[in-house]
N, CA, C and O atoms as a CHARMM CRD file, in Angstrom:
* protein
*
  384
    1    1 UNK  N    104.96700  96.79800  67.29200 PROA 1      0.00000
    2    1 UNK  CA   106.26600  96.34300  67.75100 PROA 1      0.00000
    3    1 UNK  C    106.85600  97.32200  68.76200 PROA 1      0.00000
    4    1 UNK  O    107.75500  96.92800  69.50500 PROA 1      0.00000
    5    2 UNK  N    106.57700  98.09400  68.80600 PROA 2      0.00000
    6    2 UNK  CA   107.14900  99.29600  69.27500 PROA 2      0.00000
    7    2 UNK  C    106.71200  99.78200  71.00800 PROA 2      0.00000
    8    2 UNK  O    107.19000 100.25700  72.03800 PROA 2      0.00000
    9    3 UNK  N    105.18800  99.14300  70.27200 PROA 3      0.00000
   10    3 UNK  CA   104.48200  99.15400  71.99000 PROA 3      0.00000
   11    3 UNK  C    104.88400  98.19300  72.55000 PROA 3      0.00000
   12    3 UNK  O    104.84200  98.31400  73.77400 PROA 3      0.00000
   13    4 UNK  N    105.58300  96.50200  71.89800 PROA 4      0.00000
   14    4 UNK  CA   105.71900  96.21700  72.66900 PROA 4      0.00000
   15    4 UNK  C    107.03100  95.93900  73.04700 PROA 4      0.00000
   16    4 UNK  O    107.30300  95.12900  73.93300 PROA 4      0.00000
   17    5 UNK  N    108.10800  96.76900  72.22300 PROA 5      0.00000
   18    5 UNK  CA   109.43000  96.70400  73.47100 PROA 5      0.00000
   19    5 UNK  C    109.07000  97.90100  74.46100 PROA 5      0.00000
   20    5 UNK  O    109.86500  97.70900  75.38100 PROA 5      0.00000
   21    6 UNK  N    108.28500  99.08200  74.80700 PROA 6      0.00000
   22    6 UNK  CA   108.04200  99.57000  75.49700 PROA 6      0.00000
   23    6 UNK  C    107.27300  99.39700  76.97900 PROA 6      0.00000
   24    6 UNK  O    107.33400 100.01100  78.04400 PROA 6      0.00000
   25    7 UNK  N    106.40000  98.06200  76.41100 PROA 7      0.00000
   26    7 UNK  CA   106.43800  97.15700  77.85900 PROA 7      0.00000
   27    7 UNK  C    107.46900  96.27600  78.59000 PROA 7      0.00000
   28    7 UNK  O    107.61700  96.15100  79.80500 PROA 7      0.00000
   29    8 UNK  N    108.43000  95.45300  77.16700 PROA 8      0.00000
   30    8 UNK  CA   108.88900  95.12700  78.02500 PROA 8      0.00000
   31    8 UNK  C    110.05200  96.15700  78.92000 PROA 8      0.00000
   32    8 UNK  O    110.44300  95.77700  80.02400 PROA 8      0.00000
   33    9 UNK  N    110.53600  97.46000  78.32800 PROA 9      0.00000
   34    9 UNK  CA   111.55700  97.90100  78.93600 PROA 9      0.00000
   35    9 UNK  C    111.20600  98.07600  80.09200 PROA 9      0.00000
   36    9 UNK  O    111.82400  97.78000  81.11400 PROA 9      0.00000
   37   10 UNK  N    109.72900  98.79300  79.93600 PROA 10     0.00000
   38   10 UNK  CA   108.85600  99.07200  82.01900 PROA 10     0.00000
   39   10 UNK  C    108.73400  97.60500  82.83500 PROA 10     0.00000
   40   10 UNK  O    108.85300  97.77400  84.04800 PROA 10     0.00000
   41   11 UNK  N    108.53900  96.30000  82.47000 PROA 11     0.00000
   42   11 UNK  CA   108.64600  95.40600  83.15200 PROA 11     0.00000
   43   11 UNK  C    109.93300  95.00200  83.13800 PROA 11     0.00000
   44   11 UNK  O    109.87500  93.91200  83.70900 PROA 11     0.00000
   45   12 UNK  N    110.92600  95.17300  82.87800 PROA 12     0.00000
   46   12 UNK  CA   112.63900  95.31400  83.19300 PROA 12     0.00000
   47   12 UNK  C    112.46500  96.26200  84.01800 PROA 12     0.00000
   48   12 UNK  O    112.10700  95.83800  85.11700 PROA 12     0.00000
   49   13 UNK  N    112.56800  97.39300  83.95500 PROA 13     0.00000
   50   13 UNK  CA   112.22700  98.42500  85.17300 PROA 13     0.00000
   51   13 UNK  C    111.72500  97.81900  87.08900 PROA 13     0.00000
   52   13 UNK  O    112.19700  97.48800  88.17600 PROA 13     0.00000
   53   14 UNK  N    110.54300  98.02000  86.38200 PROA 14     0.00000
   54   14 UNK  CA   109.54100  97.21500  87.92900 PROA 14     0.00000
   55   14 UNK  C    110.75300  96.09800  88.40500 PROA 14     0.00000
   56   14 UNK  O    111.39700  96.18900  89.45000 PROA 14     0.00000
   57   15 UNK  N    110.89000  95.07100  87.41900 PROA 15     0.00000
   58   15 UNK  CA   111.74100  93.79400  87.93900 PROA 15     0.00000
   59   15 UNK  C    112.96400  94.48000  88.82800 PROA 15     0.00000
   60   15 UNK  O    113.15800  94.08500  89.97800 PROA 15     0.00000
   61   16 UNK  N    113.73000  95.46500  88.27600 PROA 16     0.00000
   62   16 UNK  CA   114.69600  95.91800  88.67200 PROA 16     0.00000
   63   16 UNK  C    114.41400  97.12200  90.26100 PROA 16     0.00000
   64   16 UNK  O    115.15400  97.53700  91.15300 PROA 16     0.00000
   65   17 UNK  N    113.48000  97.23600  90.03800 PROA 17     0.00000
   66   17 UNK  CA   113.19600  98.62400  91.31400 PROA 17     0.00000
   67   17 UNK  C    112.60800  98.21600  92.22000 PROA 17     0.00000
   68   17 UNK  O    112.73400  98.82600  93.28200 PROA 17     0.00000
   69   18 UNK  N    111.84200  97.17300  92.17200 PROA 18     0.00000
   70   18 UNK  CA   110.74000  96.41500  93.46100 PROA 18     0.00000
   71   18 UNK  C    111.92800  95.91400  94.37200 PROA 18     0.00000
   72   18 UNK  O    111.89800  96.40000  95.50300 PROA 18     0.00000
   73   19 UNK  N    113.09100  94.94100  94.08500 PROA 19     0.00000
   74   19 UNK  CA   113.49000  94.72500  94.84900 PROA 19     0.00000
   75   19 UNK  C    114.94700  95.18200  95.66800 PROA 19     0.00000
   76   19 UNK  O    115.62300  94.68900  96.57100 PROA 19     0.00000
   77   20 UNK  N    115.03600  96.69400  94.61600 PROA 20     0.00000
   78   20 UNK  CA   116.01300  97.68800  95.79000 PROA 20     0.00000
   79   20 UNK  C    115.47800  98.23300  96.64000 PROA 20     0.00000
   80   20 UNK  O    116.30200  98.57100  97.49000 PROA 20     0.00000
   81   21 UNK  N    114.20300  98.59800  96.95700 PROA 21     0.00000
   82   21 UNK  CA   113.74200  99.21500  97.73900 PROA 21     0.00000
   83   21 UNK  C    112.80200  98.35600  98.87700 PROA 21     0.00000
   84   21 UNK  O    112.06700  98.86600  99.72200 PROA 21     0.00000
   85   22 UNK  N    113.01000  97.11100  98.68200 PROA 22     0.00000
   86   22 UNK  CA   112.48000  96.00300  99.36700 PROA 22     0.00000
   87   22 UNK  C    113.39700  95.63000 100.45100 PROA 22     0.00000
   88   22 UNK  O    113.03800  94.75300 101.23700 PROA 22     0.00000
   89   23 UNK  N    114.55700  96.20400 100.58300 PROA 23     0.00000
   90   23 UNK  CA   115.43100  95.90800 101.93400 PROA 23     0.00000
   91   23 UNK  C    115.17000  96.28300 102.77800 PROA 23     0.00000
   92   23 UNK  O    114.49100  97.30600 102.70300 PROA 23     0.00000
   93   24 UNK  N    115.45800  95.82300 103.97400 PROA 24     0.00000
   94   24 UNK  CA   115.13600  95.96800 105.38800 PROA 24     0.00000
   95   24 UNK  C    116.45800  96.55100 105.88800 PROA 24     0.00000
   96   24 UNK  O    117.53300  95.96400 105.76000 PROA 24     0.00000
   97   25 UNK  N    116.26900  98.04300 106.61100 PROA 25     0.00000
   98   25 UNK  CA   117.30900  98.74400 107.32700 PROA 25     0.00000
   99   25 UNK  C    118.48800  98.28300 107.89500 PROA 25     0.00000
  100   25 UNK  O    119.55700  98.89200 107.86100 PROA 25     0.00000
  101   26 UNK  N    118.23000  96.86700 108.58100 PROA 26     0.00000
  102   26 UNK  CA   119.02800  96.36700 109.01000 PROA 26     0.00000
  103   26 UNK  C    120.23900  95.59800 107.86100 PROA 26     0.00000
  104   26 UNK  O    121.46200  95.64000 107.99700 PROA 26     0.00000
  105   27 UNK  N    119.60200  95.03600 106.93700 PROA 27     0.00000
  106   27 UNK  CA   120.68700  94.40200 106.44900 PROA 27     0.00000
  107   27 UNK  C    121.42600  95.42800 105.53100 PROA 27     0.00000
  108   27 UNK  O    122.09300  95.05900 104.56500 PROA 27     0.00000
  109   28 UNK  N    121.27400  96.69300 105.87600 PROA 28     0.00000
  110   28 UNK  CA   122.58800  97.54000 105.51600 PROA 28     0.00000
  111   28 UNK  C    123.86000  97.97900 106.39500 PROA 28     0.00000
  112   28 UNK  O    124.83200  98.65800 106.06400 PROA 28     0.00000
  113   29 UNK  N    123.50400  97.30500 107.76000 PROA 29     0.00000
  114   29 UNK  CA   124.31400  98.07200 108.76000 PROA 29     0.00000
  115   29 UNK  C    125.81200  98.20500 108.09500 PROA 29     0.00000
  116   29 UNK  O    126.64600  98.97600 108.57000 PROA 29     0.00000
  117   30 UNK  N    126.06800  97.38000 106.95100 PROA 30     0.00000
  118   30 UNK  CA   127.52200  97.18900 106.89100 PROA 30     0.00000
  119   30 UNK  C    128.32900  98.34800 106.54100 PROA 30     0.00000
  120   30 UNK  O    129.55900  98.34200 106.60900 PROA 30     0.00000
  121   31 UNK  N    127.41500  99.64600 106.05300 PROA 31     0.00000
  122   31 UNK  CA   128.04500 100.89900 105.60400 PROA 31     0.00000
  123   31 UNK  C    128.90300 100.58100 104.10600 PROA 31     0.00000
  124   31 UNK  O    129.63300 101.49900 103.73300 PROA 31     0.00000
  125   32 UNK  N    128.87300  99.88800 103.62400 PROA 32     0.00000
  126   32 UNK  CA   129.50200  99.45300 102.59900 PROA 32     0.00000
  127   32 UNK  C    128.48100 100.40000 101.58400 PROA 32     0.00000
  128   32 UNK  O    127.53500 101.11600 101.91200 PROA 32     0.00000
  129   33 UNK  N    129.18100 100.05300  99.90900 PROA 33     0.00000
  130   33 UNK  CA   128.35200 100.56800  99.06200 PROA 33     0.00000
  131   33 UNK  C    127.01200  99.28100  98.75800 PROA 33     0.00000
  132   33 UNK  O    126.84900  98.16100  99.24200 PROA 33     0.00000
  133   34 UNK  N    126.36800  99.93500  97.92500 PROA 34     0.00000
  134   34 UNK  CA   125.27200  98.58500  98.43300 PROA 34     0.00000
  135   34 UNK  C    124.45900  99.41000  96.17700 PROA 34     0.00000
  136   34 UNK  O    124.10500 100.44300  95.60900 PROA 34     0.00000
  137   35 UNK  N    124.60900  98.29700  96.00300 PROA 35     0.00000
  138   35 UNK  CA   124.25000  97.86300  94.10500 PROA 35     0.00000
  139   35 UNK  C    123.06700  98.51500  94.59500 PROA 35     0.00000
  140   35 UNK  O    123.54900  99.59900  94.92300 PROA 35     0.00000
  141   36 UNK  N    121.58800  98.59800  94.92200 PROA 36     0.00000
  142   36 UNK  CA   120.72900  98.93400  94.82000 PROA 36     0.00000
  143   36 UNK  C    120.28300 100.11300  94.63800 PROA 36     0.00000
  144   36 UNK  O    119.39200 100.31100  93.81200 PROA 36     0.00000
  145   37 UNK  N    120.93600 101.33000  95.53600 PROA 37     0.00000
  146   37 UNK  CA   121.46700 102.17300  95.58500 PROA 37     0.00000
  147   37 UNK  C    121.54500 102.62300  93.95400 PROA 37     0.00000
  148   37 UNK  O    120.55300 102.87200  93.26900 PROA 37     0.00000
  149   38 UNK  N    123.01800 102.67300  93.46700 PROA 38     0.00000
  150   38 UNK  CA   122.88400 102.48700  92.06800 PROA 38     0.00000
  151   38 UNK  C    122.49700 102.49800  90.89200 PROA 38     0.00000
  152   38 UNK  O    122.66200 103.23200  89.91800 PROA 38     0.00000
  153   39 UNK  N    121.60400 100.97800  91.25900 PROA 39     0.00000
  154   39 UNK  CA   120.47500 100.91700  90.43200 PROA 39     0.00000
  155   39 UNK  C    119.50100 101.61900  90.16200 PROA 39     0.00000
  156   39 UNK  O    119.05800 101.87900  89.04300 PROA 39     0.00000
  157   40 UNK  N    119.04200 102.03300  91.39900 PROA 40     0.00000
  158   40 UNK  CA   117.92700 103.31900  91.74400 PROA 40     0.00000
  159   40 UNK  C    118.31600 104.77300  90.93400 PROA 40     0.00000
  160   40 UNK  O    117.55400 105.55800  90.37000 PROA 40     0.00000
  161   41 UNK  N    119.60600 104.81900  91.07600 PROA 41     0.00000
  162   41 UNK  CA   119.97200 106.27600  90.97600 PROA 41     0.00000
  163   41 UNK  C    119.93900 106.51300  88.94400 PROA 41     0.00000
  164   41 UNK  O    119.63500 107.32000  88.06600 PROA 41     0.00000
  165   42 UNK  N    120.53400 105.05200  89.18500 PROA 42     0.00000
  166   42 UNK  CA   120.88100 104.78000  87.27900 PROA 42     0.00000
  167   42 UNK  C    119.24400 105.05500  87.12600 PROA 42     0.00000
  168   42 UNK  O    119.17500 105.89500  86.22800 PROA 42     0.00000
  169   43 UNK  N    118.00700 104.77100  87.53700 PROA 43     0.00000
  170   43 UNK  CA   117.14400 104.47900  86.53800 PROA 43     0.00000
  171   43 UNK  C    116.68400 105.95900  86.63000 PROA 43     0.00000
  172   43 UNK  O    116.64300 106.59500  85.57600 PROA 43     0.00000
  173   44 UNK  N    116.22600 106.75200  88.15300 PROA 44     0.00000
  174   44 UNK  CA   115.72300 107.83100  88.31800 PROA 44     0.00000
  175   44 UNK  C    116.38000 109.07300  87.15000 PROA 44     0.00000
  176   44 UNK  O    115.75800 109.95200  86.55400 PROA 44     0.00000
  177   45 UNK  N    117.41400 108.83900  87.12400 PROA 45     0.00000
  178   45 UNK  CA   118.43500 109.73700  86.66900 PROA 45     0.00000
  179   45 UNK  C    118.14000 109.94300  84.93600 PROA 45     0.00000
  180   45 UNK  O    118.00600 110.90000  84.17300 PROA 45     0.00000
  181   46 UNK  N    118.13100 108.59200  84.84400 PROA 46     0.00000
  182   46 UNK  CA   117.81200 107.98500  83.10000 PROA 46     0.00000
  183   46 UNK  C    116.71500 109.32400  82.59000 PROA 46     0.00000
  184   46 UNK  O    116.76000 110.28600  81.82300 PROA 46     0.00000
  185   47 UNK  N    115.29800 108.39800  83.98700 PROA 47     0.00000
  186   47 UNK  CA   113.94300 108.82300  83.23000 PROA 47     0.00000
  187   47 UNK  C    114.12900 110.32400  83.63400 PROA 47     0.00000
  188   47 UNK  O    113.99700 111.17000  82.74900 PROA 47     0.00000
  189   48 UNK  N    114.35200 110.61200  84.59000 PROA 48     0.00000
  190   48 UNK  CA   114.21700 112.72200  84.54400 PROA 48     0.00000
  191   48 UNK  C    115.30300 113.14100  83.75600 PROA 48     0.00000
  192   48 UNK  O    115.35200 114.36000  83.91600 PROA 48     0.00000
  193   49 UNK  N    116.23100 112.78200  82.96600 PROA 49     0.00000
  194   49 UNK  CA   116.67200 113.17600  81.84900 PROA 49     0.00000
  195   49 UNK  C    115.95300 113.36000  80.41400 PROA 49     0.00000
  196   49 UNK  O    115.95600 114.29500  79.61300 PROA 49     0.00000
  197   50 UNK  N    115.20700 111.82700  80.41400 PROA 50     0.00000
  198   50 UNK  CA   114.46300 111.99800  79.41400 PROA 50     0.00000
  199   50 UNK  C    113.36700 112.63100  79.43700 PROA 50     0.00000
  200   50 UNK  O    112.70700 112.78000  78.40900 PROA 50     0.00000
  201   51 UNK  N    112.93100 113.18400  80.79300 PROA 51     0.00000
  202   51 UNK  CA   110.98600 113.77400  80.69200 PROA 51     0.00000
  203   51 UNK  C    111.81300 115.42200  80.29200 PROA 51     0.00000
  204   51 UNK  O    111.21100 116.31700  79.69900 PROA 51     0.00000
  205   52 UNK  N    113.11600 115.52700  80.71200 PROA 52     0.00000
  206   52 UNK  CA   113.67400 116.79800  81.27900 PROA 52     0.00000
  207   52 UNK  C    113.86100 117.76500  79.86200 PROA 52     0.00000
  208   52 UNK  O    113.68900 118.95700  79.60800 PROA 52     0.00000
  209   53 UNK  N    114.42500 116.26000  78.90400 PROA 53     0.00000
  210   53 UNK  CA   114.76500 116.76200  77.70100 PROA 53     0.00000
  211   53 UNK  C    113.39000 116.57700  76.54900 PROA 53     0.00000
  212   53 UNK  O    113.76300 116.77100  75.39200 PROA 53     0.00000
  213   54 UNK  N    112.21800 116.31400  76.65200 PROA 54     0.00000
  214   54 UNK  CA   110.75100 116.11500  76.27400 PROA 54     0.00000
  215   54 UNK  C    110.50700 117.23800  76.69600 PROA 54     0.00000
  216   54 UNK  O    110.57300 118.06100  75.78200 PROA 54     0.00000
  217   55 UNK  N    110.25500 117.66600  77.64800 PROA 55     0.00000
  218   55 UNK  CA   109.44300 119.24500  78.09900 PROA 55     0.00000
  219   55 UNK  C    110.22700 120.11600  77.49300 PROA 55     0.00000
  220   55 UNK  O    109.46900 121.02600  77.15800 PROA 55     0.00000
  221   56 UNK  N    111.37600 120.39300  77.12900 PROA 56     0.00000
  222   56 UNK  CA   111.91200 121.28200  77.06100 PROA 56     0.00000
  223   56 UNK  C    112.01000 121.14400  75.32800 PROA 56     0.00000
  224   56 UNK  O    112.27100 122.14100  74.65400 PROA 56     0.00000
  225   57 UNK  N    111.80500 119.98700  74.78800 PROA 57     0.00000
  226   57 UNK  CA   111.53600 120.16100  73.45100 PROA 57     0.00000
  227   57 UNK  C    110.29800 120.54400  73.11700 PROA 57     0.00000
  228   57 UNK  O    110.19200 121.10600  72.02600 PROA 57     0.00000
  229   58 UNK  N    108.86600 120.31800  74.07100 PROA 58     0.00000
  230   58 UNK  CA   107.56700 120.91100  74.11500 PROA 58     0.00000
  231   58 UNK  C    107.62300 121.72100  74.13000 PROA 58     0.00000
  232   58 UNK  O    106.99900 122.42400  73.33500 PROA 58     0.00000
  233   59 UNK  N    108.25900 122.10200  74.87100 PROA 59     0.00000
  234   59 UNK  CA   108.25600 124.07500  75.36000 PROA 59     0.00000
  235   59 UNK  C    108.91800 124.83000  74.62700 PROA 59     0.00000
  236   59 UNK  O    108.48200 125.97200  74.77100 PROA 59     0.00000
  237   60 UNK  N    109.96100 124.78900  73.72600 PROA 60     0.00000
  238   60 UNK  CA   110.25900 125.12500  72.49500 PROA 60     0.00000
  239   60 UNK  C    109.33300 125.30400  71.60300 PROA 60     0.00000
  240   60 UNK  O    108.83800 126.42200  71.45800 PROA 60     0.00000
  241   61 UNK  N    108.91400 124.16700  70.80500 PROA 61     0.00000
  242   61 UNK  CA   108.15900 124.15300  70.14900 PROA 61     0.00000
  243   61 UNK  C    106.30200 124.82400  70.26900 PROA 61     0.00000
  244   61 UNK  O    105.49200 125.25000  69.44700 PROA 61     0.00000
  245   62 UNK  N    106.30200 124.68200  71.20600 PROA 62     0.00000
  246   62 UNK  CA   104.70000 125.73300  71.57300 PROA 62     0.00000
  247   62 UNK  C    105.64200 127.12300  71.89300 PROA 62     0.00000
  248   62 UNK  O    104.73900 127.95800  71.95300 PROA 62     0.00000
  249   63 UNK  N    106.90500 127.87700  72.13500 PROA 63     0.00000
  250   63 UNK  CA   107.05600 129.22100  72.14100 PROA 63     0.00000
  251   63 UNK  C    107.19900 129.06900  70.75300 PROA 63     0.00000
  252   63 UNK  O    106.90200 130.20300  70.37500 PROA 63     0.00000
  253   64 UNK  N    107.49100 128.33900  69.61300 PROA 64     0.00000
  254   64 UNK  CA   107.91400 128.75400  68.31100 PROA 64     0.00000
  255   64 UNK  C    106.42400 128.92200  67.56600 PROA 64     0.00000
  256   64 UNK  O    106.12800 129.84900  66.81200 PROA 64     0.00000
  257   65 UNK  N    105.72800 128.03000  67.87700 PROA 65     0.00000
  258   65 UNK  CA   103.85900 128.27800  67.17900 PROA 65     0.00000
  259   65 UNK  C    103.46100 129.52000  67.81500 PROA 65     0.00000
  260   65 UNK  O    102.88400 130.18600  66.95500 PROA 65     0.00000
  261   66 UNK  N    103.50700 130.27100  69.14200 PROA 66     0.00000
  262   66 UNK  CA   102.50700 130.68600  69.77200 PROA 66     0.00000
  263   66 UNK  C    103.94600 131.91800  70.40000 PROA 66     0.00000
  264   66 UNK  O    104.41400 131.49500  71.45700 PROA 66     0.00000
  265   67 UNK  N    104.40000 132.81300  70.07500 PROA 67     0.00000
  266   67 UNK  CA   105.90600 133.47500  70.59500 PROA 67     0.00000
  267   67 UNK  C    104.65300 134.62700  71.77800 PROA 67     0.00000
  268   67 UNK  O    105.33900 135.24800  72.58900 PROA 67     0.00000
  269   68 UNK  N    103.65100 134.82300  71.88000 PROA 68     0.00000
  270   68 UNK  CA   102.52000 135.38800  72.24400 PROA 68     0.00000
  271   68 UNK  C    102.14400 134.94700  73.99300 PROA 68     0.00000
  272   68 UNK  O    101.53100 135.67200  74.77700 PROA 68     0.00000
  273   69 UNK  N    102.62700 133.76500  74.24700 PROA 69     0.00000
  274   69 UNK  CA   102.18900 132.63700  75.21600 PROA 69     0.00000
  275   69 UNK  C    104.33500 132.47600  75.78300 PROA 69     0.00000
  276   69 UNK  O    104.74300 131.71900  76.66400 PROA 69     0.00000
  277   70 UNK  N    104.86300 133.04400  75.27800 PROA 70     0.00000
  278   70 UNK  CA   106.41300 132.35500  75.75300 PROA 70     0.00000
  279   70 UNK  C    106.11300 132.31500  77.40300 PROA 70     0.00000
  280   70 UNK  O    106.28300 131.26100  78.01600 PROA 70     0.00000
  281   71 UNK  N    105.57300 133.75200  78.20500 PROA 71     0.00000
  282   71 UNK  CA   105.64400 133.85000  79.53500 PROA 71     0.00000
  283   71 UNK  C    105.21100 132.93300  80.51500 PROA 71     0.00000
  284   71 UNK  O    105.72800 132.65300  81.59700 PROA 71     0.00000
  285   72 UNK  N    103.69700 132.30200  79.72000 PROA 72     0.00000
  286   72 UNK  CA   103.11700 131.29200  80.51900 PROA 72     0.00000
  287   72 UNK  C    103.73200 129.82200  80.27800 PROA 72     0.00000
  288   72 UNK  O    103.95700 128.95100  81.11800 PROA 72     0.00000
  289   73 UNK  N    103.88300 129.80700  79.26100 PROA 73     0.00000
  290   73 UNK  CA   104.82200 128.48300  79.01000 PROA 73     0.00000
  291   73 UNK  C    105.81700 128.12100  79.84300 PROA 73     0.00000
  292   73 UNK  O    105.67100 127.19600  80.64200 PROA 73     0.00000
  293   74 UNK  N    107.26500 129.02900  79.70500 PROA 74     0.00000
  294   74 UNK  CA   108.40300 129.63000  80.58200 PROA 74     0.00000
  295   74 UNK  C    108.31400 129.21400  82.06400 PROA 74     0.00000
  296   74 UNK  O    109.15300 128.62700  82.74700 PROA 74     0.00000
  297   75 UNK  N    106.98800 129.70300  82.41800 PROA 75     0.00000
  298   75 UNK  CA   106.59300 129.49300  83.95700 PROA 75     0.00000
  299   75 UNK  C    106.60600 128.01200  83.86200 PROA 75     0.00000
  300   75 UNK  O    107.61100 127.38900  84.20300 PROA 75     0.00000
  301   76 UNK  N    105.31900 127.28900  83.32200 PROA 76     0.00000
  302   76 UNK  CA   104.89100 125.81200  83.37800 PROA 76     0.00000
  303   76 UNK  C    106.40100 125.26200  82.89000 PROA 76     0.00000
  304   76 UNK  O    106.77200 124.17400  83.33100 PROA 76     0.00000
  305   77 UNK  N    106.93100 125.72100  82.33500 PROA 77     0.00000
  306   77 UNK  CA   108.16500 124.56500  81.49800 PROA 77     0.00000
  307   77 UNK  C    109.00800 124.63100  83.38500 PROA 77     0.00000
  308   77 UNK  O    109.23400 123.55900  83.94600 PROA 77     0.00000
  309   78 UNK  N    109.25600 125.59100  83.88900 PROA 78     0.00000
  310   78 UNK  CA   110.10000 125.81400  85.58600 PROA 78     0.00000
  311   78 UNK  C    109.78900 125.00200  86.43400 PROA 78     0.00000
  312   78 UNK  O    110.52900 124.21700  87.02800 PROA 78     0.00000
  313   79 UNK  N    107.97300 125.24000  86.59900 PROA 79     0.00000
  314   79 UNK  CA   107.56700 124.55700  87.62900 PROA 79     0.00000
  315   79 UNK  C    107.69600 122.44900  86.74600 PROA 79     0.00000
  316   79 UNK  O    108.05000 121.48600  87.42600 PROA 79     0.00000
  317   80 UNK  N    107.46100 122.38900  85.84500 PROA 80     0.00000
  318   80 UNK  CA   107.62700 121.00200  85.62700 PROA 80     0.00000
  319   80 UNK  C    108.61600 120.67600  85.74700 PROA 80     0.00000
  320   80 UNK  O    108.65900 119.51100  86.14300 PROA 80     0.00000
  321   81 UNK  N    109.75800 121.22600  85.57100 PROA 81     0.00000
  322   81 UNK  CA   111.19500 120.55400  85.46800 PROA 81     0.00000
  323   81 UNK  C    111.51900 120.33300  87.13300 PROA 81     0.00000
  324   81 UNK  O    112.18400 119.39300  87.56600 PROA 81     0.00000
  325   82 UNK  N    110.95600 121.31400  87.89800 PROA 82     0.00000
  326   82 UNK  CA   111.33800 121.10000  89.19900 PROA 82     0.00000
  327   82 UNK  C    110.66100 120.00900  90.10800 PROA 82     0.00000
  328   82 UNK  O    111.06800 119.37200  91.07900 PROA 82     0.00000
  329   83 UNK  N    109.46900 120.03900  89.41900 PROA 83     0.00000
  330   83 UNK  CA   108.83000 118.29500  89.65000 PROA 83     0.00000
  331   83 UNK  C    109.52600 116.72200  89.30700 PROA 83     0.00000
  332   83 UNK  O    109.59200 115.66500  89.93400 PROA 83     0.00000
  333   84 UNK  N    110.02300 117.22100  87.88000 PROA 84     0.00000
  334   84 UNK  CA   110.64300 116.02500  87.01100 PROA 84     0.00000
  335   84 UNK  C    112.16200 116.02500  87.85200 PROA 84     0.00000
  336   84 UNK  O    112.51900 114.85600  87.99700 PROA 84     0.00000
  337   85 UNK  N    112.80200 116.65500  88.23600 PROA 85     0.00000
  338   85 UNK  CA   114.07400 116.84500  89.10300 PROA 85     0.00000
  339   85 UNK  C    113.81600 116.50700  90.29500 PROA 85     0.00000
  340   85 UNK  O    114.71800 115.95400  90.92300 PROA 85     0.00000
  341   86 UNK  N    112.44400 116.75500  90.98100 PROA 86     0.00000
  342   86 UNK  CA   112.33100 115.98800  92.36200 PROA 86     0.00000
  343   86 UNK  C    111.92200 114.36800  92.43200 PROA 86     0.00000
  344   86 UNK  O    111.62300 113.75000  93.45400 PROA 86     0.00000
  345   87 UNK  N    111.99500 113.79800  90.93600 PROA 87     0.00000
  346   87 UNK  CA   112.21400 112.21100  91.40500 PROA 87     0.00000
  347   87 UNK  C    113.61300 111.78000  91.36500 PROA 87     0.00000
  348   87 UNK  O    113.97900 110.60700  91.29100 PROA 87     0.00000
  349   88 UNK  N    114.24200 112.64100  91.41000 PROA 88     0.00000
  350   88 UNK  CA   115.25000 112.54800  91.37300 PROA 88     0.00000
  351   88 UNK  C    116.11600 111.97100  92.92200 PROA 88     0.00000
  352   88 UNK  O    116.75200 111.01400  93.36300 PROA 88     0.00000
  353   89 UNK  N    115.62400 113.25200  93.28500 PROA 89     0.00000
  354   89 UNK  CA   115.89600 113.99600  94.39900 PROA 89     0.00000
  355   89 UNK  C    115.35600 113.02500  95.61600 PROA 89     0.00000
  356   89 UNK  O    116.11600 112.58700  96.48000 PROA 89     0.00000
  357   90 UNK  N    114.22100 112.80000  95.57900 PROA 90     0.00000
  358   90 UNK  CA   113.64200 111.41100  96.50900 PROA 90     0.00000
  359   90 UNK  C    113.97200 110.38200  96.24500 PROA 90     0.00000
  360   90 UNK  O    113.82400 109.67100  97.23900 PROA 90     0.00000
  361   91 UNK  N    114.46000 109.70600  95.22800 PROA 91     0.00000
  362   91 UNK  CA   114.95800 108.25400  94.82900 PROA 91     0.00000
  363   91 UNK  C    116.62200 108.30900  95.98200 PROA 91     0.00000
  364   91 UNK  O    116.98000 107.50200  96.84000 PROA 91     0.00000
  365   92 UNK  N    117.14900 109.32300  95.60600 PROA 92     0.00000
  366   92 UNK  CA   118.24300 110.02100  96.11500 PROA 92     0.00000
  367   92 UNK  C    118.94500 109.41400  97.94100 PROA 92     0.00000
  368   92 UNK  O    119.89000 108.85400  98.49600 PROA 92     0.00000
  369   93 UNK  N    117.03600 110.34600  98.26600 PROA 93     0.00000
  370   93 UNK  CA   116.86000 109.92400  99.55300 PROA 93     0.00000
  371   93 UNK  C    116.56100 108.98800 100.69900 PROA 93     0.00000
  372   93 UNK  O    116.87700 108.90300 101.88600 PROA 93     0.00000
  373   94 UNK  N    115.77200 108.28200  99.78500 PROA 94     0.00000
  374   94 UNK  CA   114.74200 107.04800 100.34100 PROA 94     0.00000
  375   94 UNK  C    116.11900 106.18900  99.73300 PROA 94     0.00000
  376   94 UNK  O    116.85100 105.72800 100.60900 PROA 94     0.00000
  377   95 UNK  N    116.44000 105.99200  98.59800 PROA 95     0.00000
  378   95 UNK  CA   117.47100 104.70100  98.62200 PROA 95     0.00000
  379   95 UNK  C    118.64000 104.84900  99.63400 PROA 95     0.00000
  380   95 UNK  O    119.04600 103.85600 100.23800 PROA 95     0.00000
  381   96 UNK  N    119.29000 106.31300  99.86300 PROA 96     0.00000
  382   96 UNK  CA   120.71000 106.08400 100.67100 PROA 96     0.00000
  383   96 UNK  C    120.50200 106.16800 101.98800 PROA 96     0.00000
  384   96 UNK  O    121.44000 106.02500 102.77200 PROA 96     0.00000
């Protein structure tokens, strides 16, 4: 059951993201605010919250087994978050 509200939430997703980013330059000239936008930002925002707050419960939990390894972890937990923060950051860009 579980797997499958987890498909459908990603095919709510897709449904919802294919066609904000399916506009053509022009039909924004109006400078107005524009829903897609939005939408984009609502979902990007969602999921690098949640990968943001997952790694950082990983990375806890392997410094609490392994307090031996905190340094290399520490590093990988930096460089991932700054990955998981740059879909952010491009959804950001490419939608506005």
């Amino acid at each position: 059951m579980k797997n499958l509200k987890t498909v459908l939430f990603l095919a709510l997703l897709m449904l919802i993201a294919v066609p904000a980013f399916g506009q053509d330059g022009a039909a924004q000239s109006g400078g107005g605010f524009v829903l897609h936008v939005a939408f984009a930002m609502a979902i990007a925002s969602g999921l690098c919250g949640m990968a943001q707050g997952k790694a950082i419960a990983a990375a806890a939990e392997g410094i609490a087994r392994n307090p031996g390894a905190a340094g290399a972890i520490r590093i990988l937990l930096l460089l991932g978050l700054a990955f998981i923060e740059s879909l952010a950051l491009f959804t950001f860009v490419k939608a506005a």
